[in-house]
C-alpha positions as CSV (number, residue, x, y, z in Angstrom):
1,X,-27.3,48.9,-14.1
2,X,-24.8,46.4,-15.1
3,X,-24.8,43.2,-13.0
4,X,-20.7,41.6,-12.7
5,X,-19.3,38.4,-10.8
6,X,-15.1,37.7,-10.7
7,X,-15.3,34.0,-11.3
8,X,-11.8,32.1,-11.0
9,X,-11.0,28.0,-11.9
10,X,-7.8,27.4,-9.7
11,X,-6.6,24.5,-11.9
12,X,-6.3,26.4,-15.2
13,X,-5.0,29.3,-12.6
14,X,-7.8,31.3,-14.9
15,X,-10.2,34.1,-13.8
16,X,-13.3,36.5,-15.7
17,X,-15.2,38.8,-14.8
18,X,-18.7,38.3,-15.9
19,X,-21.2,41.2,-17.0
20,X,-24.9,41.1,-17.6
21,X,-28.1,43.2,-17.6
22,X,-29.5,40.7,-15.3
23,X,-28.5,38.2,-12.4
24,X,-29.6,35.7,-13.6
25,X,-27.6,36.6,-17.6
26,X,-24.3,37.1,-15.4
27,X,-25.0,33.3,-13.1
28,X,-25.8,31.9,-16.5
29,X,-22.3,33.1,-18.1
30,X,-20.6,32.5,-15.3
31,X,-22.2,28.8,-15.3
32,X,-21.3,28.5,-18.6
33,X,-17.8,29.6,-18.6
34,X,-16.9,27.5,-15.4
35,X,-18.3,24.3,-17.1
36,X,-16.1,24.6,-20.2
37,X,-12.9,25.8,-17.8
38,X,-14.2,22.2,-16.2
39,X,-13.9,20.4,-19.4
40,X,-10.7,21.9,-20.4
41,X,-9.1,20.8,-16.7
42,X,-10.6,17.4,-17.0
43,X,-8.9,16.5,-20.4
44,X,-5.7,18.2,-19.1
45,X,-6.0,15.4,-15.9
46,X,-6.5,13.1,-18.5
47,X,-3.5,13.6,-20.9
48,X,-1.2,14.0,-17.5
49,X,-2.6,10.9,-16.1
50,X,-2.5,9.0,-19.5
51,X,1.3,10.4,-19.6
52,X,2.2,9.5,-16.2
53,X,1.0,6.2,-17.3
54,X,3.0,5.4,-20.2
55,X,6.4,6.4,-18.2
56,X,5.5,3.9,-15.3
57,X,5.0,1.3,-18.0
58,X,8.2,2.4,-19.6
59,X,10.1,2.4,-16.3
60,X,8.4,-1.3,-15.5
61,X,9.5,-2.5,-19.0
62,X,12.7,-0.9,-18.2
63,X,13.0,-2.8,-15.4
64,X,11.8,-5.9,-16.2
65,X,14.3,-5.9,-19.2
66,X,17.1,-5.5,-17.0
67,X,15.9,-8.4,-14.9
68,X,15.5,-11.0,-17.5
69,X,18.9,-9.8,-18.9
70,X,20.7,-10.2,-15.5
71,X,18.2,-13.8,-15.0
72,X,20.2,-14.6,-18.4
73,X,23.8,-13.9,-17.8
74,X,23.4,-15.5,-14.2
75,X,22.1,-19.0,-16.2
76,X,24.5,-18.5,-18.4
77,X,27.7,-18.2,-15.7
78,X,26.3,-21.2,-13.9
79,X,25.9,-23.4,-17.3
80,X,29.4,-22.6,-18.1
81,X,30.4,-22.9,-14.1
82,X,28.3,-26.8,-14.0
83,X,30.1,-27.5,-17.2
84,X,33.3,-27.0,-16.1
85,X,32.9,-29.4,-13.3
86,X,31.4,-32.1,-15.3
87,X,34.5,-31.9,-17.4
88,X,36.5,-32.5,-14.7
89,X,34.7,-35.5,-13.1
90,X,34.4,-37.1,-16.7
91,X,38.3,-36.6,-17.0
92,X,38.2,-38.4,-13.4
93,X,36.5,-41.3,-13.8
94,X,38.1,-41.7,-17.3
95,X,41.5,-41.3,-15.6
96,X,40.6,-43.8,-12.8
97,X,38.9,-46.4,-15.6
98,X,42.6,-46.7,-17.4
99,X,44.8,-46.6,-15.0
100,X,45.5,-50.0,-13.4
101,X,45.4,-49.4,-9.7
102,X,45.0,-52.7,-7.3
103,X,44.3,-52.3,-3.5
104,X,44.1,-54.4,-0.8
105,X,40.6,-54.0,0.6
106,X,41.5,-55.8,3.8
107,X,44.1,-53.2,5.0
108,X,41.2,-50.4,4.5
109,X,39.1,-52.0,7.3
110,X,38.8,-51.0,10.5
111,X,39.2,-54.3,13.1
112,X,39.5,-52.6,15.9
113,X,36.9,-53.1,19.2
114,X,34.8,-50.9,20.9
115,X,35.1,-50.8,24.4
116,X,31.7,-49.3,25.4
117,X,28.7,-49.0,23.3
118,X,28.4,-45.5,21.8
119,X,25.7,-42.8,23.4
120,X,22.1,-43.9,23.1
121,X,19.9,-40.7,21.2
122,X,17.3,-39.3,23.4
123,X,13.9,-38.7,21.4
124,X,13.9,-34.6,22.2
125,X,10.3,-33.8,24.2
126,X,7.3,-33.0,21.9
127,X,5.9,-29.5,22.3
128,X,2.3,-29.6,24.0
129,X,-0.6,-28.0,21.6
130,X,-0.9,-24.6,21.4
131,X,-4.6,-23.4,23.1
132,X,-7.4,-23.1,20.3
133,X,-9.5,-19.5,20.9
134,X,-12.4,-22.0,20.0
135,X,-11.8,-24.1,22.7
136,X,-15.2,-24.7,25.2
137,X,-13.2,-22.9,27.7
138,X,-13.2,-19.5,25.9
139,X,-16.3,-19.0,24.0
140,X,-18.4,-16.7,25.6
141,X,-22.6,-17.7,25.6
142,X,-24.6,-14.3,24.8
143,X,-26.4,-12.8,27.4
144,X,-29.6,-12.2,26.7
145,X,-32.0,-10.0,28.9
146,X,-34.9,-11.4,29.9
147,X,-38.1,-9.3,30.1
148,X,-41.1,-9.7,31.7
149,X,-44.5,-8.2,30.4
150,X,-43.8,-5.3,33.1
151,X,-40.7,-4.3,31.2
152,X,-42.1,-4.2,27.6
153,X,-44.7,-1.7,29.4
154,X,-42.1,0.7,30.7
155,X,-39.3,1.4,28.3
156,X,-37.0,2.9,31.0
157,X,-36.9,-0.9,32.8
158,X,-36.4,-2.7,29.0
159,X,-33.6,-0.4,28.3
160,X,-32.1,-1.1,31.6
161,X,-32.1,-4.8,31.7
162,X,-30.8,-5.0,28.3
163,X,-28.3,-2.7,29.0
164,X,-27.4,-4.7,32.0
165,X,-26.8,-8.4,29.8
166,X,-25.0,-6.3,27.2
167,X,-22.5,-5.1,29.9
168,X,-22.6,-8.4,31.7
169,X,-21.3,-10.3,27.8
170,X,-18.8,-7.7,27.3
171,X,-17.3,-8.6,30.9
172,X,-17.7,-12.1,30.4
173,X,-15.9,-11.7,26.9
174,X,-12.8,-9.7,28.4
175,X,-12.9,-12.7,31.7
176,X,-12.5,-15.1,28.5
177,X,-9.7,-13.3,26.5
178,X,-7.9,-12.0,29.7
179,X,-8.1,-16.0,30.3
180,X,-6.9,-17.1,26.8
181,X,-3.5,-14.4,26.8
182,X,-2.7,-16.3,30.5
183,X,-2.9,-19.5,28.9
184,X,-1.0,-18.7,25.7
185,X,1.1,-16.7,27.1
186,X,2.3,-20.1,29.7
187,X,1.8,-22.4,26.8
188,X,5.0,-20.2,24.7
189,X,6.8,-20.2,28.3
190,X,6.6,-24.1,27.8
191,X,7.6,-24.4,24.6
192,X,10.4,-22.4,25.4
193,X,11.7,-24.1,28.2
194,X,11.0,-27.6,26.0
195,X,13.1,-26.3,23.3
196,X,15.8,-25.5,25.5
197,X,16.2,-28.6,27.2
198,X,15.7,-30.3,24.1
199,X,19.0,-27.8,22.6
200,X,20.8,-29.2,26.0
201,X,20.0,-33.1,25.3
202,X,21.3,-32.3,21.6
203,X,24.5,-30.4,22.9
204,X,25.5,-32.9,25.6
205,X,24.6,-35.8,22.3
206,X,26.8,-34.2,19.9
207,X,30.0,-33.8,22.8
208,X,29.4,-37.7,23.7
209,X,29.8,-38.5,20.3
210,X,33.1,-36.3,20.1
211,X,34.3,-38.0,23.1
């Protein structure tokens, strides 16, 4: 009687069918056969990784070429761009150094009076401090049970009263962070309506100074 076992490596899409005298001759082929298909997928993953690898650093090099090249022409655009400017402001000044040109200073000022004194700048409100979650107000205190020498004698009354203080902390915490979103939540409602009074005061500044 000849023993046989179909094995199959779905990586290497490869199959076999096995054939030995005994059991234990065909699970020993068949171990044998699967652990080299192993080693053949594994160095397979390994040149397809190790090739995947080199494109991406290819692609990145690629990339980072095309940068620096684009970093380069930019510089060189705005070199030639800040150059061109500080030829015209030399040829400026130079112009304005040889040419004799006199004024009379006293025509540029301004003598005229000023009926009213010009709008006086508000300081614009400071925002109040934004609530700390490590303020007094919203740390919790852990609850701790406390057990008497009857409760460390029947389990069922332990469990129960420290299942009691864990319940009682977990409402206390939600209390506390229910509290804290109420009070952030009114402290951005006052910052709000500070900023837009303070937009107002700036608004009804800038038209003053128009006027």
């Amino acid at each position: 009687m000849m023993w046989q076992r179909l094995i199959i490596h779905e990586g290497l899409h490869a199959y076999r069918v096995v054939r030995g005298h005994t059991q234990e001759e065909v699970e020993t082929k068949a171990r044998i056969q699967m652990e080299a298909w192993n080693q053949t997928w594994k160095r397979k993953q390994e040149l397809r990784a190790a090739a995947e690898k080199r494109t991406w650093k290819r692609s990145e090099w690629d990339k980072q070429v095309d940068i620096d090249r684009r970093a380069k022409s930019l510089a060189t655009d705005r070199t030639k761009e800040l150059e061109a400017s500080l030829y015209i402001v030399r040829n400026l000044l130079m112009d304005a150094l040889t040419k004799q040109q006199a004024f009379d200073w006293e025509t540029l000022k301004d003598k005229s009076h000023f009926c009213k004194p010009g709008p006086a700048r508000l300081a614009p409100a400071a925002l109040p401090m934004e609530p700390s979650r490590s303020d007094p107000r919203f740390v919790v205190t852990s609850v701790k049970a406390t057990l008497s020498f009857i409760d460390w004698i029947i389990p069922g009354r332990r469990r129960k009263k420290i299942s009691d203080a864990t319940v009682e902390e977990e409402r206390k915490n939600s209390d506390v962070a229910e509290r804290y979103s109420r009070v952030h939540s009114e402290w951005k409602q006052l910052c709000e309506k500070i900023s837009r009074e303070n937009q107002i005061m700036q608004s009804e500044f800038d038209a003053a100074l128009t006027n």
